[in-house]
MARBA-640033 format. One line per 2 residues: number of its first residue (from 1); their letters; for each residue z, y, x of C-alpha. Coordinates in Angstrom, 1 decimal, always signed. Layout:
residues N
NUM = A = Z:Y:X ~ ...
***
This chain:
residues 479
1 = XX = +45.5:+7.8:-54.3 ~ +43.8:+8.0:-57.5
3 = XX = +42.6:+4.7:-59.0 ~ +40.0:+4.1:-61.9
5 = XX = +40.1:+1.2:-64.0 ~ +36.9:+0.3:-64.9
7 = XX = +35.0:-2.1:-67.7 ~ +38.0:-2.8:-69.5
9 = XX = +39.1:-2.7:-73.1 ~ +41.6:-0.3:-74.2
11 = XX = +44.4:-1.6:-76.3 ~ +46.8:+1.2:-78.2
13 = XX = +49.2:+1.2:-81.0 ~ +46.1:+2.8:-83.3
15 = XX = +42.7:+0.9:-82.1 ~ +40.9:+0.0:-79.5
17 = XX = +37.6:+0.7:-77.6 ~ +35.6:+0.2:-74.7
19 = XX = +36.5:+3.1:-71.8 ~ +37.6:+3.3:-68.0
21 = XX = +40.5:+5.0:-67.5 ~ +40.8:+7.6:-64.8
23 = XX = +44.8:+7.5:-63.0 ~ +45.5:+10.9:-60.3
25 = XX = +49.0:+12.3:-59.6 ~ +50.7:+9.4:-61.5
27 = XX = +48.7:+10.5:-64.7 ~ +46.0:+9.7:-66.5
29 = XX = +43.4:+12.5:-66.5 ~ +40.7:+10.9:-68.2
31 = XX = +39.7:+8.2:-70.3 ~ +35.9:+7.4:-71.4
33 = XX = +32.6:+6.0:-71.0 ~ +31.2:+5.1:-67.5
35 = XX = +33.4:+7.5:-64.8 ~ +33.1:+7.9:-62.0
37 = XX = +35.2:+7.0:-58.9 ~ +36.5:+9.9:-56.9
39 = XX = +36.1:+10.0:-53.4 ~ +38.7:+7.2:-51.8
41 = XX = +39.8:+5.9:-55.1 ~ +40.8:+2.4:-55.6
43 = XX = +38.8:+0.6:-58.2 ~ +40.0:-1.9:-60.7
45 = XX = +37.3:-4.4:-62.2 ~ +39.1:-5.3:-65.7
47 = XX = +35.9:-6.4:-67.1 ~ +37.1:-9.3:-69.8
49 = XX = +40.4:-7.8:-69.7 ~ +42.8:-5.1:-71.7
51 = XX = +43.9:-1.9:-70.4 ~ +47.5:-1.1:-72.5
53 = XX = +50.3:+0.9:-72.0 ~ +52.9:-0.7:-69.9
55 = XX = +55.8:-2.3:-71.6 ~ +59.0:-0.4:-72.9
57 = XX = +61.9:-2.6:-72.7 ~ +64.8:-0.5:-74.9
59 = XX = +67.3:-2.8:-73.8 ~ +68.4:-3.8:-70.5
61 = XX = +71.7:-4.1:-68.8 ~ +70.9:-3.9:-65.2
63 = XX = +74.2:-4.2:-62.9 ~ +76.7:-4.2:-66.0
65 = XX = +80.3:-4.8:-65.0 ~ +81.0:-7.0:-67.6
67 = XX = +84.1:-9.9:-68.5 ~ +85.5:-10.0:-65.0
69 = XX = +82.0:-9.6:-63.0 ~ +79.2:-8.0:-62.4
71 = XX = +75.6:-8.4:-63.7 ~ +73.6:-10.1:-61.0
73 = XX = +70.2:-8.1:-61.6 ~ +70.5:-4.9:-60.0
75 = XX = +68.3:-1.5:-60.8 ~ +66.1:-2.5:-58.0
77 = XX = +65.4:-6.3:-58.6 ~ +65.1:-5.7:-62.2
79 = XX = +63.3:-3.1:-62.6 ~ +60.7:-4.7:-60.2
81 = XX = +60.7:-8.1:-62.2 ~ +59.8:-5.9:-65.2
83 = XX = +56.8:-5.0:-63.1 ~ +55.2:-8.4:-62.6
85 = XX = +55.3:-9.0:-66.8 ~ +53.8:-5.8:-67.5
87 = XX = +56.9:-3.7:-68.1 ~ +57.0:-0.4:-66.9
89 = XX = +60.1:+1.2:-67.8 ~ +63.6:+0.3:-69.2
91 = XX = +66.1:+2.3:-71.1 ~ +69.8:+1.0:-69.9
93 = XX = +73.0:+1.5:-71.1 ~ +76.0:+3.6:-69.5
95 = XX = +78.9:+2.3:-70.9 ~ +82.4:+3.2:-70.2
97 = XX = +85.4:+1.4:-70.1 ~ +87.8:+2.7:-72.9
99 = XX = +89.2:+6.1:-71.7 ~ +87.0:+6.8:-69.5
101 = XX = +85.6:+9.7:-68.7 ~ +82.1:+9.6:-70.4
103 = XX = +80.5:+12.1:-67.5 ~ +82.1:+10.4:-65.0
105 = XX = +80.7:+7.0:-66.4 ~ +77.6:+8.2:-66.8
107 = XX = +77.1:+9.9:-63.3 ~ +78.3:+6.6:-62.1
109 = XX = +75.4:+4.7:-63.7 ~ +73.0:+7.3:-62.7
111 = XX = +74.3:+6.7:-59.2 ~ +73.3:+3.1:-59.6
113 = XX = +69.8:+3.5:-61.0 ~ +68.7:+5.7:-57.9
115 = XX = +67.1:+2.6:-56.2 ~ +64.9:+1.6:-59.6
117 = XX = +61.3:+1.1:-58.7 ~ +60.0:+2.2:-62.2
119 = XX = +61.1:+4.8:-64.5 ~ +64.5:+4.5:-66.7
121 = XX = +66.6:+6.1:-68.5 ~ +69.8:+5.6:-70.4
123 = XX = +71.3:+4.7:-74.2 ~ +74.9:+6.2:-73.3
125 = XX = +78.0:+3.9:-75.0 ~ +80.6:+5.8:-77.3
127 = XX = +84.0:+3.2:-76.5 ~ +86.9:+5.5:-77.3
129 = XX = +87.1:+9.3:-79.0 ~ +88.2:+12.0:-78.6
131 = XX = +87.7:+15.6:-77.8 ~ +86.4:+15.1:-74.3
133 = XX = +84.0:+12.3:-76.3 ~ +82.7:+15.0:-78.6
135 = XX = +82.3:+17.6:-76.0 ~ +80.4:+15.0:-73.5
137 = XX = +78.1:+14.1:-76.3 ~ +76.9:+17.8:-75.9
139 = XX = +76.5:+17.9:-72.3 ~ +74.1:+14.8:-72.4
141 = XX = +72.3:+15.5:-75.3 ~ +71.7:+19.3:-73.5
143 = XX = +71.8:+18.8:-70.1 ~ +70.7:+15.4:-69.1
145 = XX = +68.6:+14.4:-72.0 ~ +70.0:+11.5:-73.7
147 = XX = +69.0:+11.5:-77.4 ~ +70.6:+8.1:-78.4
149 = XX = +74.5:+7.1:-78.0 ~ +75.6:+3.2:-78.5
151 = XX = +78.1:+1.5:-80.4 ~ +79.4:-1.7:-80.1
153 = XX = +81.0:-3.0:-83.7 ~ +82.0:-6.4:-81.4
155 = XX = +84.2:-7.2:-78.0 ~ +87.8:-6.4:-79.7
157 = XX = +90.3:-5.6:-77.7 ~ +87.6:-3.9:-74.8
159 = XX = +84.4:-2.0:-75.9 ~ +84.9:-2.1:-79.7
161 = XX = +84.2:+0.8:-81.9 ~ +86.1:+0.5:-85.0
163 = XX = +85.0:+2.4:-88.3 ~ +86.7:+5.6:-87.2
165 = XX = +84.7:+6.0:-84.0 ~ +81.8:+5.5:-85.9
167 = XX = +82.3:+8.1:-87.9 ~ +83.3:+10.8:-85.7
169 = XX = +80.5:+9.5:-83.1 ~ +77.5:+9.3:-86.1
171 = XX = +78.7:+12.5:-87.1 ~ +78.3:+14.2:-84.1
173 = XX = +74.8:+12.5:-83.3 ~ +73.8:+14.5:-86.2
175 = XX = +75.2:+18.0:-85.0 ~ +73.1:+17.3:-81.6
177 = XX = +69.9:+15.7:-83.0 ~ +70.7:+12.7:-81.5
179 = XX = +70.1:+8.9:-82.7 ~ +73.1:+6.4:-82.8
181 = XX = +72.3:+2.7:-81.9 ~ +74.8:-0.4:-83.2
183 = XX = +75.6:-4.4:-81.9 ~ +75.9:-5.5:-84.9
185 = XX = +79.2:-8.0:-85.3 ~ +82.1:-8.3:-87.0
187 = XX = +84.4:-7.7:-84.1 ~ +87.6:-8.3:-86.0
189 = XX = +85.7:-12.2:-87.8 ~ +84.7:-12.8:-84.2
191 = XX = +88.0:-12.5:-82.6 ~ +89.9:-14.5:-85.3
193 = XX = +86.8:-17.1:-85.4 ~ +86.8:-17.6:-81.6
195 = XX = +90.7:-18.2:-81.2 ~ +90.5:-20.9:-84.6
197 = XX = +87.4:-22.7:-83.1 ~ +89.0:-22.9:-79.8
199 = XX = +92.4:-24.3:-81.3 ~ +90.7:-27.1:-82.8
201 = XX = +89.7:-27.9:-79.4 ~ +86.1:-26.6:-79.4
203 = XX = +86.4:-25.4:-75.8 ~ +83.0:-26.0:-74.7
205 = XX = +79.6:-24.1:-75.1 ~ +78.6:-25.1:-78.3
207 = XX = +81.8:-22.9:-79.7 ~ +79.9:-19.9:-78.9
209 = XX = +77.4:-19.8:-82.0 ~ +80.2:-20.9:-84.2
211 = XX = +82.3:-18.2:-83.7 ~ +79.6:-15.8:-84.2
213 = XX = +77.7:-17.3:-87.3 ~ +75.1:-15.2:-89.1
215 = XX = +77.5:-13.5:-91.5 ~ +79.2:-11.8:-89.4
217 = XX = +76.0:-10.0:-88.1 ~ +75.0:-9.3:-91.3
219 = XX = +78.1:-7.3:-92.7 ~ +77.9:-5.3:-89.6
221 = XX = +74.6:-4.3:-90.1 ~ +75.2:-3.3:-93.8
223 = XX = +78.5:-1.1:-92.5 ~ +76.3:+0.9:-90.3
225 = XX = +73.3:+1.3:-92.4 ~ +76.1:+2.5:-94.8
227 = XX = +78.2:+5.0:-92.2 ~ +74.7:+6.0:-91.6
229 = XX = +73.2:+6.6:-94.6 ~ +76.5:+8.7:-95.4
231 = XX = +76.0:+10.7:-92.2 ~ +72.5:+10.9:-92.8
233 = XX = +71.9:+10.0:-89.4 ~ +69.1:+7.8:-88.0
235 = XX = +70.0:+4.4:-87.4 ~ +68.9:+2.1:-84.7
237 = XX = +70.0:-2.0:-84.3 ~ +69.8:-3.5:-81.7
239 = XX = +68.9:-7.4:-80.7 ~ +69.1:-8.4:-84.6
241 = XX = +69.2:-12.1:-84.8 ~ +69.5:-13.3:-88.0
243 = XX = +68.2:-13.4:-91.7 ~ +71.1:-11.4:-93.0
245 = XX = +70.8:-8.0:-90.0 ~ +67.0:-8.3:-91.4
247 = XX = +67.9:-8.2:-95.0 ~ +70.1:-5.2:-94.2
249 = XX = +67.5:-3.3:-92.4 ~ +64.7:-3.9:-95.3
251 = XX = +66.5:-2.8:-97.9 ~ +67.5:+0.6:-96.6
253 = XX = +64.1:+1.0:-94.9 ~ +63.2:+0.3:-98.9
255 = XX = +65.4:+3.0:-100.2 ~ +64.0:+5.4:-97.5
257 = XX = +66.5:+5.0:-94.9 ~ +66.0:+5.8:-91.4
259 = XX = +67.4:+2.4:-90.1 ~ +64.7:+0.7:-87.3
261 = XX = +65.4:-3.0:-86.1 ~ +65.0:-4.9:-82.7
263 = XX = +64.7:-7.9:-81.8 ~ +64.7:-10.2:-78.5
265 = XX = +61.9:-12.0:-77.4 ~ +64.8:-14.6:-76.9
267 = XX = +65.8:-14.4:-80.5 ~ +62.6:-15.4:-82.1
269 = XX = +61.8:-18.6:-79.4 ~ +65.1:-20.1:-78.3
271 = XX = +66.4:-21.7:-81.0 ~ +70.7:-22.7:-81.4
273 = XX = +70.2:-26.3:-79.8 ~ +70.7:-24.8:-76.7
275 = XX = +74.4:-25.0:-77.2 ~ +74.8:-28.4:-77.5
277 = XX = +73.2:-29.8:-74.5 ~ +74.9:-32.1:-72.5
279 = XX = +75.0:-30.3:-69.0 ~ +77.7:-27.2:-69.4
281 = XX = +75.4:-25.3:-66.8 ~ +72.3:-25.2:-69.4
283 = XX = +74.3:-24.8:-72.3 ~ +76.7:-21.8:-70.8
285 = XX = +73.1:-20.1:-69.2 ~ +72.2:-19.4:-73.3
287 = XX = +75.5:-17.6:-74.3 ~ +74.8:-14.3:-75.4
289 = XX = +76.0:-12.3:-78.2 ~ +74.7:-12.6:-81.3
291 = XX = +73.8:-16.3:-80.1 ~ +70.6:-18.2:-80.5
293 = XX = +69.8:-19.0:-84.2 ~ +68.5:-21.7:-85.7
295 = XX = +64.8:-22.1:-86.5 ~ +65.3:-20.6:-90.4
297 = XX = +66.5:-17.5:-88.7 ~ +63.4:-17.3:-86.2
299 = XX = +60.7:-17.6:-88.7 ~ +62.6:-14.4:-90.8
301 = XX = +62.4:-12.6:-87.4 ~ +58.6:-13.3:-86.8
303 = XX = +58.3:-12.1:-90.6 ~ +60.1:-9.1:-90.4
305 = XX = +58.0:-8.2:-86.8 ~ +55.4:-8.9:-88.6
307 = XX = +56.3:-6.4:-91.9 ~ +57.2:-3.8:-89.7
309 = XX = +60.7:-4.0:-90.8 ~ +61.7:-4.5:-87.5
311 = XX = +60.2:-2.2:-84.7 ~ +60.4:-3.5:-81.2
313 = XX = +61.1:-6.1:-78.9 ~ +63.3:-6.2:-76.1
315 = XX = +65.1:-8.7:-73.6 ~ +68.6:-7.5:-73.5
317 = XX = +68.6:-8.4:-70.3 ~ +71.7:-9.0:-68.9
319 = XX = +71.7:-11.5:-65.9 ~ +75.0:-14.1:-64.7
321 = XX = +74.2:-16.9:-62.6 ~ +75.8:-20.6:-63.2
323 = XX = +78.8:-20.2:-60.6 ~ +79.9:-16.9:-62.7
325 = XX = +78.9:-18.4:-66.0 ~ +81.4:-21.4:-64.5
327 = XX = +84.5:-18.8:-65.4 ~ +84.2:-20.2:-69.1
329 = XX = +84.0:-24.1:-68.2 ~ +86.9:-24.8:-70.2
331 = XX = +87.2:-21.8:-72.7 ~ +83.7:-20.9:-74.2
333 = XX = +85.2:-16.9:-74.7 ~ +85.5:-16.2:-70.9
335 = XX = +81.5:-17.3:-70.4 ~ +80.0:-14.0:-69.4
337 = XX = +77.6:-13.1:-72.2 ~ +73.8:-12.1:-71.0
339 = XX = +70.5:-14.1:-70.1 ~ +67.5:-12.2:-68.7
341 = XX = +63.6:-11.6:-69.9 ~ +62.3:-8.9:-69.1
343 = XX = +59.8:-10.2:-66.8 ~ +58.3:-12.6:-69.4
345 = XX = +58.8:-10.8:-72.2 ~ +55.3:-9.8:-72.8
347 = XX = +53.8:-13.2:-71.5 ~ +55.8:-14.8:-74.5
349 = XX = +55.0:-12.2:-77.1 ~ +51.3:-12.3:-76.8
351 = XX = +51.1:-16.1:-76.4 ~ +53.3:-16.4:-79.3
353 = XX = +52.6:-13.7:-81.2 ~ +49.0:-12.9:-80.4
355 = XX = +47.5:-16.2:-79.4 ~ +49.0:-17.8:-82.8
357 = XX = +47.6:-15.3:-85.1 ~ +51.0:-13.5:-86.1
359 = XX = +50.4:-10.2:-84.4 ~ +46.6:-8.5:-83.3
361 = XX = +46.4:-6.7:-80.4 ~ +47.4:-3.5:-81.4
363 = XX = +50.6:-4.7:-82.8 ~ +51.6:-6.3:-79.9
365 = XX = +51.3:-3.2:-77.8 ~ +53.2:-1.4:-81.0
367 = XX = +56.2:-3.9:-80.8 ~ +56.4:-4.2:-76.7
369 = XX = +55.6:-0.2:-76.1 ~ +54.4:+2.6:-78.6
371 = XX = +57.1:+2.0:-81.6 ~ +60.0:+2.4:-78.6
373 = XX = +58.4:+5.5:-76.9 ~ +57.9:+6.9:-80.6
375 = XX = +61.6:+6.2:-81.5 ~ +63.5:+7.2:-78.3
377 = XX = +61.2:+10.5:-77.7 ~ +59.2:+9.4:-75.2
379 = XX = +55.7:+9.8:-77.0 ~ +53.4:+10.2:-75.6
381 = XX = +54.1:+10.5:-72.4 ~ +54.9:+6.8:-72.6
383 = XX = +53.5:+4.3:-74.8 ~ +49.9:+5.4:-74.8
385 = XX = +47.0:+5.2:-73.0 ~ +45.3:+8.5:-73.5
387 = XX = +44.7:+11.8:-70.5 ~ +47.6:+13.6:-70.2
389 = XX = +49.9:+10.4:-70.3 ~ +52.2:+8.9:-67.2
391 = XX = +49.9:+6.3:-65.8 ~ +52.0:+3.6:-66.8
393 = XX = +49.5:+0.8:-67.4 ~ +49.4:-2.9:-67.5
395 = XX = +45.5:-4.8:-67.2 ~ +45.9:-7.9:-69.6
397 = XX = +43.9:-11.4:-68.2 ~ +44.3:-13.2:-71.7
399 = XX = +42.7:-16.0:-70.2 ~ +45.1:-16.3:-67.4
401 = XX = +48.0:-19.3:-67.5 ~ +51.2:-19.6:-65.9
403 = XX = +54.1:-22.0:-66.8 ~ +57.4:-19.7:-66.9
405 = XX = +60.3:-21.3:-64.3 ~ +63.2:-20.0:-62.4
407 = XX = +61.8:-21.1:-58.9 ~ +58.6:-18.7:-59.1
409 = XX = +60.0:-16.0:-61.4 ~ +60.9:-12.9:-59.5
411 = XX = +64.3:-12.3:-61.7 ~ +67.7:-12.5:-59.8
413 = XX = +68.9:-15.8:-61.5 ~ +69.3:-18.8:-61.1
415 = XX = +68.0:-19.8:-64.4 ~ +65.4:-18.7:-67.1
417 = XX = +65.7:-19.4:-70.8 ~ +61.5:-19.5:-70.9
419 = XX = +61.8:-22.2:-68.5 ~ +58.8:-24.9:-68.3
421 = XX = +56.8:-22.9:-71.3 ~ +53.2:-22.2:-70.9
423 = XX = +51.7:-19.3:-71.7 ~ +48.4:-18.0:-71.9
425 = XX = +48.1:-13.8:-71.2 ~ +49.6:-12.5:-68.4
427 = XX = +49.2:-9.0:-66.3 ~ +46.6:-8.9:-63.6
429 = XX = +47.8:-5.6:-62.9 ~ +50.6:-3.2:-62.9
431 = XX = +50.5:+0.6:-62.4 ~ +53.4:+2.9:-62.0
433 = XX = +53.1:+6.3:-62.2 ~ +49.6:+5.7:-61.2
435 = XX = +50.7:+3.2:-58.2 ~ +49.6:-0.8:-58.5
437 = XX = +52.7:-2.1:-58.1 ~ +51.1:-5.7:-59.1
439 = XX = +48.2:-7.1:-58.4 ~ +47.1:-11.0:-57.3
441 = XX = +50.2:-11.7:-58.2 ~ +52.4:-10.3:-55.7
443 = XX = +54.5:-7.0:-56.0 ~ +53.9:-4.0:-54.1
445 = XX = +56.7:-1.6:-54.9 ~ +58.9:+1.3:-53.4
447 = XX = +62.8:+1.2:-53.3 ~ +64.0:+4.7:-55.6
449 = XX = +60.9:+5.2:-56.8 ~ +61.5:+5.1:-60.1
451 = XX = +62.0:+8.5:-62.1 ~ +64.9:+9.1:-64.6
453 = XX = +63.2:+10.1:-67.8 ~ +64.7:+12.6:-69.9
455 = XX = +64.5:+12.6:-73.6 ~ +64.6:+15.9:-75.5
457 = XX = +66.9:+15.7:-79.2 ~ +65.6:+15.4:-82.4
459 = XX = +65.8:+18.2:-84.7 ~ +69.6:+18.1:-85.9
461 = XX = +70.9:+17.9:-89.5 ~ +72.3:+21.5:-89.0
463 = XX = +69.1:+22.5:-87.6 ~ +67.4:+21.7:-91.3
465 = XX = +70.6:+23.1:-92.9 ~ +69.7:+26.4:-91.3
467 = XX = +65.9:+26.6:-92.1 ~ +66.9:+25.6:-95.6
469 = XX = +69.2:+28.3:-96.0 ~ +67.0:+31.3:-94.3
471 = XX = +64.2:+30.0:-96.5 ~ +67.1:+30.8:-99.7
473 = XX = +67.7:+34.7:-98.3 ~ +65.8:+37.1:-100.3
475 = XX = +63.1:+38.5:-98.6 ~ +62.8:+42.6:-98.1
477 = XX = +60.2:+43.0:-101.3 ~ +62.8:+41.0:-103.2
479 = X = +65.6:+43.1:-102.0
***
């Protein structure tokens, strides 16, 4: 069915105008000045409203097997909570355990994602190397289209990449065109910090954020940026949290470094006095990895949103409910990291961020949609509202209110680190591939109907190596 959205203001990355926007065969085929309906289409008043692209959340971990269980938000449930805030497609994370096959990872998370009801695709992990690494690298980059390969600098002793991985791995990112993404921590000042803190009989909650203090972010950051500039490979970290990840990022940027910076919605409104709450089940629902900072830290991250230092916002969205975070009662290091977002991410971001005066309109959409799409090789088939484009589109009410709880949210947890905040902005609607998925506030969506998105390479190092050096030969007058 082919539905027009009419009256509306259009909201990109670049401006914004007055149109109705035309959706047929999960595209959008036109966007101007007083359309017309086709024959049986549905119509959507947005008079008063915004007509953006639908949210790009870059990281999600949807199903993770992860410290002795299992994410509780599946591909299904999550993907369709994304809906109702406006989000229209995720990009996961295949990550293998250490020694796995990659392919065989990879095939198993693309298994799992079959039942998503909005489009995905996947940020593949690099935990071990060798040969079959570098040769699987190939087949994804070429065959599956994944442009972007992960690397956790933290988790010792499990997922950690240690400076020789991240060599080999950057290295071969730049032979494929590919972009390489780092969790930025100190794995080896984590480990040590974590068994000191707990030996001093800090076995609760509120050990978490000590073990994992700013610094240790911040010297990770710095060794990528460095590998990276090195390797002369684009850089890409993820959920920064801190002053000193920022500081990193803006000074390469300032030398002319390809380095681009996330951050979580979570990161710049939670603040670190979540740890020390009284009740172990609201203090262990916070623990993720890096932890929530402390106010100083939040107001560097609006800045550095703000600056365009750092890029785009995500949730990380990694779901455990209280009886599995109850594994860690009496050891903070066996709390299963992750706390979810991604159906609220927006809502907060444009109350926050738009309704205070730190971000307009367009930057908003930037930050939750365009700068993502634009980075990962999705643009603009994503992250745009223009003909030609998936019909991926969220109607903005910036006059609606909600108040953000776990007992109305449509997440699969038990809790919500938004809880009892007000917001004002929400989606009316929701289209998907040219579907409403959302509307009146109730989900309409279709089990598998999601699309794995692929996402062609970037030109490679060698690639420029090669033009450079036919542009040397002499040419037949010369010879």
């Amino acid at each position: 069915m082919a539905v027009l959205i009419k009256g509306g203001t259009v909201v990109n990355a670049d401006r914004s105008f007055r149109a109705d926007v035309l959706c047929e065969n999960g595209t959008i085929t036109d966007v101007g000045e007083a359309l017309d309906a086709p024959k049986g289409a549905r119509v959507i008043d947005a008079g008063g409203q915004y007509v953006m692209p639908g949210g790009i959340d870059p990281h999600t971990h949807m199903q993770l097997p992860f410290m002795g269980t299992v994410a509780s938000e599946d591909f299904e449930s999550g993907t369709a909570a994304g809906l109702a805030g406006g989000t229209t497609m995720i990009i996961d994370f295949v990550i293998p355990n250490p020694q796995q096959d990659i392919m065989e990872a990879y095939h198993q998370w693309r298994e799992w994602a079959e039942k998503s009801v909005a489009d995905y695709t996947f940020h593949v992990a690099i935990t071990w190397w060798d040969e079959t690494v570098h040769a699987a690298m190939e087949t994804l980059v070429r065959d599956y289209g994944v442009n972007s390969f992960k690397h956790f600098m933290a988790y010792k002793g499990a997922i950690m990449a240690d400076d020789e991985i991240l060599v080999n791995s950057f290295t071969r990112a730049v032979e494929l065109g590919a972009i390489v993404t780092v969790h930025a921590e100190n794995g080896e000042l984590v480990f040590r910090l974590q068994k000191e803190i707990f030996e001093r009989g800090i076995t609760g909650p509120e050990g978490h954020p000590l073990s994992r203090p700013p610094e240790v972010e911040g010297e990770a950051a710095n060794r990528a940026i460095r590998i990276a500039e090195v390797l002369k490979v684009p850089l890409y970290i993820v959920h920064n949290s801190c002053r000193q990840s920022l500081e990193a990022i803006t000074r390469a940027r300032n030398e002319g470094q390809r380095v681009f910076g996330e951050v979580l919605a979570g990161h710049l409104l939670v603040d670190d006095s979540v740890y020390r709450d009284r009740d172990f089940d609201v203090a262990a629902a916070h623990v993720m990895s890096p932890p929530f900072r402390s106010r100083e830290h939040q107001d560097a991250l609006w800045r550095g949103l703000q600056s365009g230092n750092l890029q785009t916002t995500a949730t990380d969205h990694c779901c455990f409910c209280a009886d599995q975070k109850a594994a860690g009662r009496d050891d903070f290091r066996r709390i299963p990291n992750g706390t979810g977002g991604i159906e609220n991410r927006m809502e907060v971001l444009w109350h926050h961020g738009v309704g205070t005066g730190r971000l307009t309109m367009n930057e908003f959409v930037a930050v939750t949609s365009t700068n993502a799409a634009q980075i990962f090789n999705l643009y603009p088939r994503k992250g745009s509202v223009s003909a030609g484009a998936d019909a991926d589109i969220v109607v903005w009410d910036p006059e609606a209110t909600k108040t953000i709880s776990a007992k109305t949210h449509h997440q699969k947890v038990d809790t919500n680190i938004f809880e009892g905040m007000q917001v004002k902005g929400t989606a009316s609607h929701t289209l998907s591939a040219g579907r409403v998925v959302w509307a009146d506030g109730k989900l309409d969506v279709e089990r598998g109907a999601g699309r794995y998105v692929e996402r062609p390479a970037f030109a490679s190092y060698y690639d420029a190596l090669r033009r450079q050096a036919r542009r040397a030969e002499p040419t037949a007058v010369q010879r």
